[in-house]
OpenMM code with the backbone's topology and positions (N, CA, C; nanometers):
from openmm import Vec3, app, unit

residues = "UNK UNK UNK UNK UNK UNK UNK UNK UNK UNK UNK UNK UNK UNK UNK UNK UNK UNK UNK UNK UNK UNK UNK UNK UNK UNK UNK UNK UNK UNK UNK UNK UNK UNK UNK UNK UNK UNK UNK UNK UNK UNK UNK UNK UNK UNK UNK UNK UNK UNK UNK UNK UNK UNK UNK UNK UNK UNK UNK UNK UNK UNK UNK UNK UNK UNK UNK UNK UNK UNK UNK UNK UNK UNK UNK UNK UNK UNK UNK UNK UNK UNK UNK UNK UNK UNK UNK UNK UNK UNK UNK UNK UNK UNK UNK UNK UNK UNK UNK UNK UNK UNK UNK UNK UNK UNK UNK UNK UNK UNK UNK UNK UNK UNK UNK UNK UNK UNK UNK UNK UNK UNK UNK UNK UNK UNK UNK UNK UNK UNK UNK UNK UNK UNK UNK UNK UNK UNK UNK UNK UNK UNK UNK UNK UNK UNK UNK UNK UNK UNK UNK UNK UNK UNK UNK UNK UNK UNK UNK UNK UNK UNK UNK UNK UNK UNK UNK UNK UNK UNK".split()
positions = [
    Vec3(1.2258, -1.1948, 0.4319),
    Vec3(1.3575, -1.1822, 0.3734),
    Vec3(1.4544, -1.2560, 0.4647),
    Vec3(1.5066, -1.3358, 0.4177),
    Vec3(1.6351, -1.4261, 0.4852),
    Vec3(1.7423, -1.2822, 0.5420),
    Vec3(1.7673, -1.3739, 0.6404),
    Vec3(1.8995, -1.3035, 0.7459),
    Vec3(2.0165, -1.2312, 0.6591),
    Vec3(2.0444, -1.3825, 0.5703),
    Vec3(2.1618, -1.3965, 0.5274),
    Vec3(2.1499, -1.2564, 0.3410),
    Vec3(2.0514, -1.2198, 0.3002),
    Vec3(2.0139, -1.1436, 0.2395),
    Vec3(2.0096, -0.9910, 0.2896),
    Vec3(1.9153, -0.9677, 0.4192),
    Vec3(1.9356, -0.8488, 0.4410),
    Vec3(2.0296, -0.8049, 0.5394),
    Vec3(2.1210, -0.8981, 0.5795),
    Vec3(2.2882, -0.8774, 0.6097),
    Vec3(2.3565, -0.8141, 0.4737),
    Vec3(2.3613, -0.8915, 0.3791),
    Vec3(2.4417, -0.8623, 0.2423),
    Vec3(2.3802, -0.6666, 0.1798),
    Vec3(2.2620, -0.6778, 0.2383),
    Vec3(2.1474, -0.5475, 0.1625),
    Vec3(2.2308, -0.4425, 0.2760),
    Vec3(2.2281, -0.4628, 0.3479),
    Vec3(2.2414, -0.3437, 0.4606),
    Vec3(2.3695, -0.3322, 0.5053),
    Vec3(2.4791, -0.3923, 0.4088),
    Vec3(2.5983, -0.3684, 0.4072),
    Vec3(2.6755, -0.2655, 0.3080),
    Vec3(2.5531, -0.2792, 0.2263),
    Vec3(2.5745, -0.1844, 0.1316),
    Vec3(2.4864, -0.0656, 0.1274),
    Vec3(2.4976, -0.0246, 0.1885),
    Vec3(2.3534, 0.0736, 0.2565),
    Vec3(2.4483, 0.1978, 0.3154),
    Vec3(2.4476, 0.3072, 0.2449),
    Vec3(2.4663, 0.4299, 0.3837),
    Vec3(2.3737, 0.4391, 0.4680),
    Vec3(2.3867, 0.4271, 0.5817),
    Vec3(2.2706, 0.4861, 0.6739),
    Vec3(2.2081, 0.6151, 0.6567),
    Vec3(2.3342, 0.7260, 0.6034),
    Vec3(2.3159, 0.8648, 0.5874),
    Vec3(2.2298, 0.9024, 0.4797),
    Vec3(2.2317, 0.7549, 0.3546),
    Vec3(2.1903, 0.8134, 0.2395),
    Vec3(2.0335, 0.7660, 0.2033),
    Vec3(2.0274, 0.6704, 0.3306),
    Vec3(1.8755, 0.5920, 0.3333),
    Vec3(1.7279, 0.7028, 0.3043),
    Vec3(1.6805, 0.6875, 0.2063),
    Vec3(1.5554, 0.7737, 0.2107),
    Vec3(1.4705, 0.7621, 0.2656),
    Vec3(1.3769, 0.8864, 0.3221),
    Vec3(1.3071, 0.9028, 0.3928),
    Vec3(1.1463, 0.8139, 0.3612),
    Vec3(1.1407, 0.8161, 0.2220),
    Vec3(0.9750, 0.7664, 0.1561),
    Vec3(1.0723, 0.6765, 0.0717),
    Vec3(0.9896, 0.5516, 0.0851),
    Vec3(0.9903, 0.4755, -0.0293),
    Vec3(0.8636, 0.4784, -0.1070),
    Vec3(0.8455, 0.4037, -0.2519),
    Vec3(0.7190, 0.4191, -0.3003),
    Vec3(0.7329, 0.3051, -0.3927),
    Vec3(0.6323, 0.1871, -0.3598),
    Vec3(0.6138, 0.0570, -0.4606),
    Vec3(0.4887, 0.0662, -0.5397),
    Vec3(0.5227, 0.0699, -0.6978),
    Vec3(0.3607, 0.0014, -0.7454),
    Vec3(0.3851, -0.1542, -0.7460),
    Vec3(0.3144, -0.1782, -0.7298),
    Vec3(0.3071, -0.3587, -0.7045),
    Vec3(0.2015, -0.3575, -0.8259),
    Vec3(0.2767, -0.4501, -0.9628),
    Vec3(0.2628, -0.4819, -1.0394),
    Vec3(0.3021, -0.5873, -1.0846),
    Vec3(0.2403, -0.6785, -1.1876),
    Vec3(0.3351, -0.7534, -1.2832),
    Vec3(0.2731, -0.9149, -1.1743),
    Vec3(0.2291, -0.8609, -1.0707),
    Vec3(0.2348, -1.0391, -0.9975),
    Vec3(0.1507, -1.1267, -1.0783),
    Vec3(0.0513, -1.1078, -1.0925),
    Vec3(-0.0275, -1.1933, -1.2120),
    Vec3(0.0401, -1.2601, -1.3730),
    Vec3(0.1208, -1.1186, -1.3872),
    Vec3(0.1912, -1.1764, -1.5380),
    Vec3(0.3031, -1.2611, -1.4769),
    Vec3(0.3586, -1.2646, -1.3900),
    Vec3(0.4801, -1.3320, -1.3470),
    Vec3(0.4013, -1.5012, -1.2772),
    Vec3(0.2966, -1.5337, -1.2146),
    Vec3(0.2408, -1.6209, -1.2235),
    Vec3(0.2004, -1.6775, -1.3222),
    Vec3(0.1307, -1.6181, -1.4280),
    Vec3(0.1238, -1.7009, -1.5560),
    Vec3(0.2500, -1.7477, -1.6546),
    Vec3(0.3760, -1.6578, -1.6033),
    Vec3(0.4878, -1.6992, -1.7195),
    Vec3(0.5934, -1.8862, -1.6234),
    Vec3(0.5519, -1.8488, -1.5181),
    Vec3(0.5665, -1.9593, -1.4403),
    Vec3(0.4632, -2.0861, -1.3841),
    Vec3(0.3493, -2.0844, -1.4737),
    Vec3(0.2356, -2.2166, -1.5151),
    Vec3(0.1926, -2.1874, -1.3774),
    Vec3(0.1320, -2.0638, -1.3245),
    Vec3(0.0120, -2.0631, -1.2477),
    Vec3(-0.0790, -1.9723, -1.2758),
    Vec3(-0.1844, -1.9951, -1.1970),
    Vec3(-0.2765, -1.9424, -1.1962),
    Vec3(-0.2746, -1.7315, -1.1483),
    Vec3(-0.3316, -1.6499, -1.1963),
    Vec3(-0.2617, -1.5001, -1.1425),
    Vec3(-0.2778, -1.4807, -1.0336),
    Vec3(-0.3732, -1.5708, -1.0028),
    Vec3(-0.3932, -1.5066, -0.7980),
    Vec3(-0.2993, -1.5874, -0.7285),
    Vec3(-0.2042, -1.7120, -0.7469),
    Vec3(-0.1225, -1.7280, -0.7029),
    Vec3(0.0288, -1.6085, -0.7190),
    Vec3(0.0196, -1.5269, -0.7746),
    Vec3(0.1222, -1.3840, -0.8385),
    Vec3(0.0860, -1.3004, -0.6914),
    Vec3(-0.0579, -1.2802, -0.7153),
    Vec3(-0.1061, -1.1618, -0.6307),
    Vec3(-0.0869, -1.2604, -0.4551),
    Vec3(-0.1167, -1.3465, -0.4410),
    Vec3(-0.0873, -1.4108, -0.3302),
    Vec3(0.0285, -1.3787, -0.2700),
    Vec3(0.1214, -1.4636, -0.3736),
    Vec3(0.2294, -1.4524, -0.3389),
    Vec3(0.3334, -1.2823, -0.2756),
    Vec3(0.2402, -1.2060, -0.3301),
    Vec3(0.2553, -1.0318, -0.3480),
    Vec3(0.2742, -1.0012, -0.2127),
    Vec3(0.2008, -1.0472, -0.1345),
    Vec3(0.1728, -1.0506, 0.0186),
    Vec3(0.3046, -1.0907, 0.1156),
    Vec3(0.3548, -1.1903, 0.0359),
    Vec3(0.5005, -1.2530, 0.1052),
    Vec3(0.6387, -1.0905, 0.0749),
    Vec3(0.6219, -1.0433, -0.0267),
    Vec3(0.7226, -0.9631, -0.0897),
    Vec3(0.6755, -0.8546, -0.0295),
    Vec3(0.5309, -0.8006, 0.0544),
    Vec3(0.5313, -0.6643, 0.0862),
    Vec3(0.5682, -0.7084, 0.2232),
    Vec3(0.5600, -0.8138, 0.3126),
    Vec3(0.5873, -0.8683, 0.4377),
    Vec3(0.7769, -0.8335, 0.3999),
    Vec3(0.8535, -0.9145, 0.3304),
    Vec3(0.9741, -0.8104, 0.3116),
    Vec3(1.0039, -0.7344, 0.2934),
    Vec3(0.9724, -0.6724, 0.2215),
    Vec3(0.9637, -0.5257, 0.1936),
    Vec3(0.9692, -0.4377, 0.3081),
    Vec3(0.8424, -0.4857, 0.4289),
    Vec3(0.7815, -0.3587, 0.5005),
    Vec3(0.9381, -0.3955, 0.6363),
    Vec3(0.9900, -0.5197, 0.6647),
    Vec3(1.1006, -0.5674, 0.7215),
    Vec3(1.1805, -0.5050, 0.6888),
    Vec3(1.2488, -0.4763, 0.5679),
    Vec3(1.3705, -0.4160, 0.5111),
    Vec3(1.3661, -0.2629, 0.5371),
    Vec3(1.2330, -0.2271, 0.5236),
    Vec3(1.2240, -0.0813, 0.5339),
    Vec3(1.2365, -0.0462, 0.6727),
    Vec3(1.1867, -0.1261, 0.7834),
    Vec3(1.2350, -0.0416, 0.9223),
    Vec3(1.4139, -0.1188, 0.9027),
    Vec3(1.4169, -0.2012, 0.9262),
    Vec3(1.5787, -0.2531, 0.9400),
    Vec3(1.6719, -0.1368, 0.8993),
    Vec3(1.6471, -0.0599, 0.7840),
    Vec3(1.7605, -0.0019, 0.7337),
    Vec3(1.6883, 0.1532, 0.7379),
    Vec3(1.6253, 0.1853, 0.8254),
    Vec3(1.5480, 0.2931, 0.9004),
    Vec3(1.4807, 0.4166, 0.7919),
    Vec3(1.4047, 0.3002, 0.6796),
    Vec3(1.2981, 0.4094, 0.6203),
    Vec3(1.1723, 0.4561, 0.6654),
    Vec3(1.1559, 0.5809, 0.6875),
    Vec3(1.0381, 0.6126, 0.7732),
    Vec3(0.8939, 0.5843, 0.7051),
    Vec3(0.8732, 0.5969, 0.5986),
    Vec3(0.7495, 0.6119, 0.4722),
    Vec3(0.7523, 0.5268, 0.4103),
    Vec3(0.6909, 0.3906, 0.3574),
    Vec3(0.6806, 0.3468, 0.2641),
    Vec3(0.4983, 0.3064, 0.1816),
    Vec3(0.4775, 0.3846, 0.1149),
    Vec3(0.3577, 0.3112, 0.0374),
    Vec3(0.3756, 0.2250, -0.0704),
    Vec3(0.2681, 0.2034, -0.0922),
    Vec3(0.2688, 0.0680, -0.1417),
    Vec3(0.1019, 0.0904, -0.2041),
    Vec3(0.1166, 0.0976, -0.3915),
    Vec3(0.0153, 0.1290, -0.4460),
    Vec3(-0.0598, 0.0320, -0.4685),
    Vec3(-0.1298, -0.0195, -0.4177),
    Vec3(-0.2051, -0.1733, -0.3571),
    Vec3(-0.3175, -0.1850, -0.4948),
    Vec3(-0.3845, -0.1179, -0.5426),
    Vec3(-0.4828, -0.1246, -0.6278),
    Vec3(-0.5376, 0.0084, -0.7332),
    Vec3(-0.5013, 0.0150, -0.8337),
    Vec3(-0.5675, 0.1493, -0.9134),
    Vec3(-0.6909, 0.1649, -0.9613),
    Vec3(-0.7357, 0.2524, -1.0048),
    Vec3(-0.8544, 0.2799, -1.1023),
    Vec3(-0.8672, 0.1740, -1.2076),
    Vec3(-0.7568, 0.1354, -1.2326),
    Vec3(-0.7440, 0.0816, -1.3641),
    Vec3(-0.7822, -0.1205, -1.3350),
    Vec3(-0.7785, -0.0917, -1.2239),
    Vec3(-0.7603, -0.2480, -1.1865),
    Vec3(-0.9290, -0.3293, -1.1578),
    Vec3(-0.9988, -0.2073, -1.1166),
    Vec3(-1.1401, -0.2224, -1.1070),
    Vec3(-1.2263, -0.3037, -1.2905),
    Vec3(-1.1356, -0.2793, -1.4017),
    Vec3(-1.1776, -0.3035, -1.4818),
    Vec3(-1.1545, -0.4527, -1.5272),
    Vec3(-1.0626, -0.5046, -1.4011),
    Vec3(-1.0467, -0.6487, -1.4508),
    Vec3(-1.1799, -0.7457, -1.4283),
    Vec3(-1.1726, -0.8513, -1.4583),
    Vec3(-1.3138, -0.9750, -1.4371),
    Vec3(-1.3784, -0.9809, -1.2663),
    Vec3(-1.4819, -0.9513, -1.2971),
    Vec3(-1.5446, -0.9382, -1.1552),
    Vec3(-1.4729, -1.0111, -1.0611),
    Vec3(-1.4389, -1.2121, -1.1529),
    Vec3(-1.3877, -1.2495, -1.0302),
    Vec3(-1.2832, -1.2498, -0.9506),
    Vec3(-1.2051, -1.1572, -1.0468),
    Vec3(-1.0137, -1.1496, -0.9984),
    Vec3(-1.0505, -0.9937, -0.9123),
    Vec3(-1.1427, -0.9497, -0.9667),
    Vec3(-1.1723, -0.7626, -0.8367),
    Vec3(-1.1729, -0.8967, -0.7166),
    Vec3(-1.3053, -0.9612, -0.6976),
    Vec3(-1.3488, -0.9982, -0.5755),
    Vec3(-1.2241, -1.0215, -0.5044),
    Vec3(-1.1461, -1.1417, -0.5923),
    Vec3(-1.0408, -1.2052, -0.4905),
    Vec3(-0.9108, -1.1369, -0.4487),
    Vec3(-0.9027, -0.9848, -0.5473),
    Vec3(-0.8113, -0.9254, -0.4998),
    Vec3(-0.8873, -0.8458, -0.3276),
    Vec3(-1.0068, -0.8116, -0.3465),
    Vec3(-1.0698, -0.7437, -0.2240),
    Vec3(-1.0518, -0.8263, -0.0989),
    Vec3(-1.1013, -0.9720, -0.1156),
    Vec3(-1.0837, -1.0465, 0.0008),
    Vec3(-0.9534, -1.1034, 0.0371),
    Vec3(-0.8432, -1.0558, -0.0680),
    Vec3(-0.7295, -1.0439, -0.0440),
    Vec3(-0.6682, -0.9526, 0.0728),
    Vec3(-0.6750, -0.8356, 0.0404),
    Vec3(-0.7036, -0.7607, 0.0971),
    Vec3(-0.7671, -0.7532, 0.2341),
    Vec3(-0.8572, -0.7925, 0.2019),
    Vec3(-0.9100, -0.8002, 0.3843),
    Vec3(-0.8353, -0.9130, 0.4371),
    Vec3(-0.8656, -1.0251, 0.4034),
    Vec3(-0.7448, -1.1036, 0.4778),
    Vec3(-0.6370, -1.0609, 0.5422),
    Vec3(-0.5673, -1.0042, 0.4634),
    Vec3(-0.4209, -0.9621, 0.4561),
    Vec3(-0.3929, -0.8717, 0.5936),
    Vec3(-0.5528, -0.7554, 0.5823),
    Vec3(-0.5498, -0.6598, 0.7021),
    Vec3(-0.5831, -0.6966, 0.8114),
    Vec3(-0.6563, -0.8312, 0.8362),
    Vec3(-0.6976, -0.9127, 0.9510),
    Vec3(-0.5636, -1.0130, 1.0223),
    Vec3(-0.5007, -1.0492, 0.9180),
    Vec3(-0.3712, -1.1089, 0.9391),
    Vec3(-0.2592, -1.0597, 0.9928),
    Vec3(-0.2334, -0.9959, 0.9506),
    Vec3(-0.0939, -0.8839, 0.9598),
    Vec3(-0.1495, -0.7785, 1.0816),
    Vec3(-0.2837, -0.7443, 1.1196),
    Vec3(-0.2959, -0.6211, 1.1839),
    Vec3(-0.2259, -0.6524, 1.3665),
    Vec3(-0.2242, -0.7839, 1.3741),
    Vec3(-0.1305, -0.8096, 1.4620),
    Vec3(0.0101, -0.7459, 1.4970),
    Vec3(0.1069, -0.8032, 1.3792),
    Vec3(0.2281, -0.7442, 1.3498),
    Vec3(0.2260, -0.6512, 1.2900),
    Vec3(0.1394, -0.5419, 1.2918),
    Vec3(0.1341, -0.3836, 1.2276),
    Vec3(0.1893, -0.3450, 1.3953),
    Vec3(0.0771, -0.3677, 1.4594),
    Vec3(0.0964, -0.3235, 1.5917),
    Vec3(0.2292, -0.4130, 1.7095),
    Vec3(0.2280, -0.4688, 1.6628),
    Vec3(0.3891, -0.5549, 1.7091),
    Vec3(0.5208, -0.4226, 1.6981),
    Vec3(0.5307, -0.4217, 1.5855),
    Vec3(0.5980, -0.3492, 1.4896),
    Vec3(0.5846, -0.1941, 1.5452),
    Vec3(0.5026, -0.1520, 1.5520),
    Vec3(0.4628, 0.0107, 1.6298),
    Vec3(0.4636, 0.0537, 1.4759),
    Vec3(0.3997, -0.0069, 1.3528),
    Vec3(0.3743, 0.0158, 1.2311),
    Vec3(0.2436, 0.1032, 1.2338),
    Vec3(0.1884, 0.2406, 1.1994),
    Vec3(0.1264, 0.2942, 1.1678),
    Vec3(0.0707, 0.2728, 1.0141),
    Vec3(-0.0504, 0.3053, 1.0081),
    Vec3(-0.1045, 0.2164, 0.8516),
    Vec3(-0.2294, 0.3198, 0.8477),
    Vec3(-0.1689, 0.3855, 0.7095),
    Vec3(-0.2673, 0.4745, 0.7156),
    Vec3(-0.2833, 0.4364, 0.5192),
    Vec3(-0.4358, 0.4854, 0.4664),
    Vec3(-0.4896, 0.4875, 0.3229),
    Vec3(-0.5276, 0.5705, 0.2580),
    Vec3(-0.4796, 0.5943, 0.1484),
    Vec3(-0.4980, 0.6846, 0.0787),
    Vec3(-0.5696, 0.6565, -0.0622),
    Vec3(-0.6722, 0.6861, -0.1093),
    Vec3(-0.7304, 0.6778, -0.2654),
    Vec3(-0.8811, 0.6928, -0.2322),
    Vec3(-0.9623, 0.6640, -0.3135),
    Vec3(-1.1360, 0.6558, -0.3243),
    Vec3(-1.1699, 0.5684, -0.2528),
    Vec3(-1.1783, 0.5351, -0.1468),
    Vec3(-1.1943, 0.4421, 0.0007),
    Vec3(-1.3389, 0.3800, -0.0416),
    Vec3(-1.3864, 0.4879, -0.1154),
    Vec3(-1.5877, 0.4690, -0.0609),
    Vec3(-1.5810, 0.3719, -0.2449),
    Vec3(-1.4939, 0.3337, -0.2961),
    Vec3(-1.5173, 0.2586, -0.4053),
    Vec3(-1.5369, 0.1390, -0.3692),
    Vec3(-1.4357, 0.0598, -0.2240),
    Vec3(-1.4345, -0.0584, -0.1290),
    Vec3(-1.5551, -0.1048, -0.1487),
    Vec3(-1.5078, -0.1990, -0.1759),
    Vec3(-1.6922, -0.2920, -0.0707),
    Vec3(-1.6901, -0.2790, 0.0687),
    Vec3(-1.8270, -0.2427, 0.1154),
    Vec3(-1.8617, -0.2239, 0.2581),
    Vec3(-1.7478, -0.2621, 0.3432),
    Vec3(-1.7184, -0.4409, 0.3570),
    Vec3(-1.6589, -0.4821, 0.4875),
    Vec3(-1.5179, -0.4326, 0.4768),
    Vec3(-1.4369, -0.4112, 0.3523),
    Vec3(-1.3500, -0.4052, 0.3092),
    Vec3(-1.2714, -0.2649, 0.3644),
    Vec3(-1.3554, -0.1742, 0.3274),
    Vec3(-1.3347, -0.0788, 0.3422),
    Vec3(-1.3529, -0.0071, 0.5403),
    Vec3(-1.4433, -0.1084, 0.5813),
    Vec3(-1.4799, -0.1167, 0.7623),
    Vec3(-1.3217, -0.1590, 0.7937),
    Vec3(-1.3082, -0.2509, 0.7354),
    Vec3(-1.1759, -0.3616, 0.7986),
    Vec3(-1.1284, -0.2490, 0.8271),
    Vec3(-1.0378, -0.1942, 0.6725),
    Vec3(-0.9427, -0.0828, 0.6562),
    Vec3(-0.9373, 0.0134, 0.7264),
    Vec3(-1.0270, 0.0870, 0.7875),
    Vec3(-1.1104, 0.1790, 0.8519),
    Vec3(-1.0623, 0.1640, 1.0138),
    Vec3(-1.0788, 0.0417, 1.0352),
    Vec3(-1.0924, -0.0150, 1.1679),
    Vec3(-0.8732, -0.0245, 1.1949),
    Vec3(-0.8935, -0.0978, 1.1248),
    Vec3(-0.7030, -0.1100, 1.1489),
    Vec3(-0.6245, 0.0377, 1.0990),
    Vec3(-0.6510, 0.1453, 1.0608),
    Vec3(-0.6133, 0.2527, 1.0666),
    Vec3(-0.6278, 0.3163, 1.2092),
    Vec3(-0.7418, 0.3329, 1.2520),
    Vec3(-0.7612, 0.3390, 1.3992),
    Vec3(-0.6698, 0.2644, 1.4447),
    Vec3(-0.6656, 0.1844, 1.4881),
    Vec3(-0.6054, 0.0424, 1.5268),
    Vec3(-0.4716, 0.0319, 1.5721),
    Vec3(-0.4111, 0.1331, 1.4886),
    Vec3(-0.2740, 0.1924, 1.4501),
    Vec3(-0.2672, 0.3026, 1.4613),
    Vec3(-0.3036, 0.4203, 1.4909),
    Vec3(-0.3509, 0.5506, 1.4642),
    Vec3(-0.1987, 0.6422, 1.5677),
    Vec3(-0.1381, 0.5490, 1.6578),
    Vec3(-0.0962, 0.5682, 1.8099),
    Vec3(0.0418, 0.5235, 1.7321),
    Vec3(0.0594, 0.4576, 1.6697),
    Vec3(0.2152, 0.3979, 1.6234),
    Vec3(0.3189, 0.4698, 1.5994),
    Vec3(0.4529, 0.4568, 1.6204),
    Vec3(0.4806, 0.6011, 1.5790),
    Vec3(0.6522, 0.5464, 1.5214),
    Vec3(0.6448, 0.4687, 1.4799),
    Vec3(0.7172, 0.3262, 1.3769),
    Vec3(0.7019, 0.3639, 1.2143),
    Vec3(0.7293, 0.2523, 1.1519),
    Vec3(0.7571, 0.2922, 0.9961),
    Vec3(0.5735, 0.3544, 0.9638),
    Vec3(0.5451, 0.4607, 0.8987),
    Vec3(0.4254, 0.4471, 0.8505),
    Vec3(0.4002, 0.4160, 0.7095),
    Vec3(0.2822, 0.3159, 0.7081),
    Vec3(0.2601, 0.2078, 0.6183),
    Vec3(0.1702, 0.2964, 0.5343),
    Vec3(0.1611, 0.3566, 0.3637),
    Vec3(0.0953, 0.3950, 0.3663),
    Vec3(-0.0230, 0.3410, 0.2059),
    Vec3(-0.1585, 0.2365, 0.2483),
    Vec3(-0.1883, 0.1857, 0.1327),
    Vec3(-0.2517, 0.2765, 0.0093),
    Vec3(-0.2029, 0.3163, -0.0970),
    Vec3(-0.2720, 0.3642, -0.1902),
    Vec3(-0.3983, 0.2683, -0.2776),
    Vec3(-0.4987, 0.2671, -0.2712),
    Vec3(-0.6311, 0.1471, -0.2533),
    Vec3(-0.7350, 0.2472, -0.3855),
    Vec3(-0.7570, 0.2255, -0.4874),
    Vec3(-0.8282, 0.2987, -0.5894),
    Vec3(-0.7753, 0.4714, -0.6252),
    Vec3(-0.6571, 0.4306, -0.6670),
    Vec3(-0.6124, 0.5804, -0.7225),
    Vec3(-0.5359, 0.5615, -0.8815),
    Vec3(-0.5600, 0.6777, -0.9120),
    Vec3(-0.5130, 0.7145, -1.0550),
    Vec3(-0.4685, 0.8839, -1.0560),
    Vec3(-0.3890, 0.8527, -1.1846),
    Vec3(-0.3383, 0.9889, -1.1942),
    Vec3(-0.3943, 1.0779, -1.2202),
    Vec3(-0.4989, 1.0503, -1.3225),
    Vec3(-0.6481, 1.1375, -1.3579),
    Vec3(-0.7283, 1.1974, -1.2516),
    Vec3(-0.7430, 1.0496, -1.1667),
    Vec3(-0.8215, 1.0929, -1.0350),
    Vec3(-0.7551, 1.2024, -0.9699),
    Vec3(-0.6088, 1.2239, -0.9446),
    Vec3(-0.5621, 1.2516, -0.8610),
    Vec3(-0.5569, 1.4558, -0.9016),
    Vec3(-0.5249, 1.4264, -1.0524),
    Vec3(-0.5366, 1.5740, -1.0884),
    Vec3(-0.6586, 1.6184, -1.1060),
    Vec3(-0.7923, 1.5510, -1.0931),
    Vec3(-0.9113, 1.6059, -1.0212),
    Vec3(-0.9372, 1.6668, -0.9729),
    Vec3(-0.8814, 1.5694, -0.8355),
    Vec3(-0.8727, 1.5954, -0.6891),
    Vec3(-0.8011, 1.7344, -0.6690),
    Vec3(-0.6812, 1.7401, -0.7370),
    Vec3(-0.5775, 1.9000, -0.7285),
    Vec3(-0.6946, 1.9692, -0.7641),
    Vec3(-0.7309, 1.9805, -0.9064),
    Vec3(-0.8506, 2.0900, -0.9070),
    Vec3(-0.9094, 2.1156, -0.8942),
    Vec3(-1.0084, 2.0366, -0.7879),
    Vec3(-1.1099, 2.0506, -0.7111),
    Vec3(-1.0654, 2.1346, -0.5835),
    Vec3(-1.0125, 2.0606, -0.5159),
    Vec3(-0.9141, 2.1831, -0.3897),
    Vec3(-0.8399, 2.2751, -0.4297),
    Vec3(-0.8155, 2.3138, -0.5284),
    Vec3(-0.7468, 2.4739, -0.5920),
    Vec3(-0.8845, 2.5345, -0.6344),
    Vec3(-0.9742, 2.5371, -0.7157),
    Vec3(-1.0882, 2.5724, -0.6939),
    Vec3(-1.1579, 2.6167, -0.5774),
    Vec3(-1.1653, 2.5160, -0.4945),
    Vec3(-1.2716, 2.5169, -0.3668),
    Vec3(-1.1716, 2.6511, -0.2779),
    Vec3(-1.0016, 2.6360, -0.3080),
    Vec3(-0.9535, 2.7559, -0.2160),
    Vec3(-0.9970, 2.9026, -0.3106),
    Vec3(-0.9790, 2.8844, -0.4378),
    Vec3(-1.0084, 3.0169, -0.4801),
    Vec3(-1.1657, 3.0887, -0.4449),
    Vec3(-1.2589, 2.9690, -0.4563),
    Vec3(-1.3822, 3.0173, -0.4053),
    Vec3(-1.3974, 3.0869, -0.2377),
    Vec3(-1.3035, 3.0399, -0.1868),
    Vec3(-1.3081, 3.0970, -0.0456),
    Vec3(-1.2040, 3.2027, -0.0312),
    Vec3(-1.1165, 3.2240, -0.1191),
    Vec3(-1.0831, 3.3341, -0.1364),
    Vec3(-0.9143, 3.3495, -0.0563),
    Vec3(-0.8893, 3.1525, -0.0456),
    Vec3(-0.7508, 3.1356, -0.0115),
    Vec3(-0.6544, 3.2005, -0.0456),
    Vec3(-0.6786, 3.1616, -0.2166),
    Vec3(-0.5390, 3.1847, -0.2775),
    Vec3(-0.6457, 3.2742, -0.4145),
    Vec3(-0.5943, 3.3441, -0.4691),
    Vec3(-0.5931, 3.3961, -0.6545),
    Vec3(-0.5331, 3.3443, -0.7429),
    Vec3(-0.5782, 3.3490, -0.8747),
    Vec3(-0.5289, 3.3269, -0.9931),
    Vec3(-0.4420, 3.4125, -1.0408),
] * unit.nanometer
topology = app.Topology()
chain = topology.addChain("A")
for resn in residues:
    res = topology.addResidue(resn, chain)
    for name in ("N", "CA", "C"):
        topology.addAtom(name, app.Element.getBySymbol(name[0]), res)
C-alpha cells in the first residue's frame, strides 16, 4: 500500500474505534482476472500483493487479529489444476513472506481441516506456525479448508463429546 494512501486511510481512522479482529474472505480474484483478459491465477496471484497490504494496514492502524479465509471446502471442487496451483501458491507464499512474518513479530497461526493439505503443504504451514509461535505482533490467522457445514460439525461433535463426559447437560 502506497504511503500516500495509508496516510489518507489513517487519517480517517479513530484510533479508539479501530477493531480488535478483522476478518477477509478473499474472493472474486479469479472472476476479476478474467473480466480484465487474464488468465484466474493471475487474480489469485495477484491476491498475494492485496493480503501483503492488507496485513501492513492492519498493524499501522493497530489491529490485533486479522484472518484471512485463504481456501474453503468449496474450493477443493475446482479443476485439479487450479487446486494444485492454488496449493503451491500457498506454499510459496509461506516460504516467501515467512521472513517478514518474523521481521514483523507477526504470529501466524491456521485454522480449518489442515490434514486435507497435501503433505509438503501442510509441513510448510506446520513449520512456519512454529516459526512464529514466539511473536507477539499482529496475529495472522489462515483459515485453509473450512466451511460452515464443517464448522457446525465440528460444534457438535465437541458439545457431544462434553456431554459424554459429563461437562455440560442438555
Amino acid at each position: 500500500m502506497s504511503a500516500i494512501v495509508l496516510d489518507k486511510l489513517t487519517k480517517h481512522i479513530h484510533r479508539s474505534k479501530v477493531p480488535n479482529h478483522v476478518a477477509v474472505i478473499m474472493d472474486g480474484n479469479g472472476r476479476w482476472a478474467k473480466k480484465i483478459g487474464k488468465e484466474r491465477f493471475f487474480g489469485h496471484n495477484s491476491g498475494v500483493n492485496s493480503v501483503r497490504d492488507t496485513i501492513e494496514a492492519c498493524i499501522d492502524i493497530g489491529i490485533n487479529n486479522l484472518t484471512l479465509y485463504v481456501f474453503s471446502m468449496e474450493n477443493w471442487k475446482r479443476p485439479e489444476s487450479e487446486v494444485k496451483a492454488l496449493m503451491h501458491l500457498l506454499f510459496s507464499s509461506i516460504d516467501d513472506e515467512l521472513e517478514n512474518l518474523n521481521k514483523n513479530n507477526i504470529k501466524l497461526n491456521v485454522i480449518g481441516k489442515k490434514d486435507l493439505l497435501p503433505n509438503r503443504t501442510k509441513t510448510r504451514l506446520e513449520a512456519a506456525v512454529e516459526e512464529t509461535s514466539k511473536n507477539t505482533g499482529l496475529s495472522l490467522n489462515l483459515a485453509i479448508s473450512y466451511g460452515s457445514k464443517q464448522e457446525i460439525i465440528e460444534a457438535v461433535k465437541a458439545i457431544s463429546d462434553k456431554v459424554k463426559k459429563n461437562i455440560i447437560s442438555l
